[in-house]
C-alpha positions, 0 to 999 in steps of 0.5 A: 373075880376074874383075872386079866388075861391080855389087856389093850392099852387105854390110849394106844389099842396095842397089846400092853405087858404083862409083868408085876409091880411093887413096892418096899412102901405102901401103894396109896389112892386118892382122888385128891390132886391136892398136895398136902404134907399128910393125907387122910383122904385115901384108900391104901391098896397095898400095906408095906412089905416086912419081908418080902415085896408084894407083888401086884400082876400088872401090864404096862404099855412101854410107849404111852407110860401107862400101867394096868395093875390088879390090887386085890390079890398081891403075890 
């Protein structure tokens, strides 16, 4: 799979940032907009970190607060 290399923002069309996410938790999807105490319906893209964060190569447009990121391949 190709790697991003320079992404336009979705909602703005201007050249969005390139950076990294991550998190000392677990990065979840779920389609569902429910709110529930658990969940069972979703997908974890990310597994918790141990010792080190897991980085995720990401862009983000700072004015329309939307991020891009890649979770195949944490760093």
């Amino acid at each position: 799979m190709r790697k991003l290399d320079k992404v336009n923002c979705p909602k703005c069309g201007r050249e969005m940032d390139k950076g990294y996410v991550y998190s000392p938790e677990q990065i979840l999807w779920t389609k569902s907009a429910k709110k529930t105490m658990f969940e069972f319906d979703y997908e974890n893209l990310v597994g918790p970190s141990t010792f080190k964060f897991k980085k995720l190569s990401a862009y983000r447009c700072e004015d329309c607060k939307i991020a891009i990121f890649e979770y195949d391949n944490p760093i």
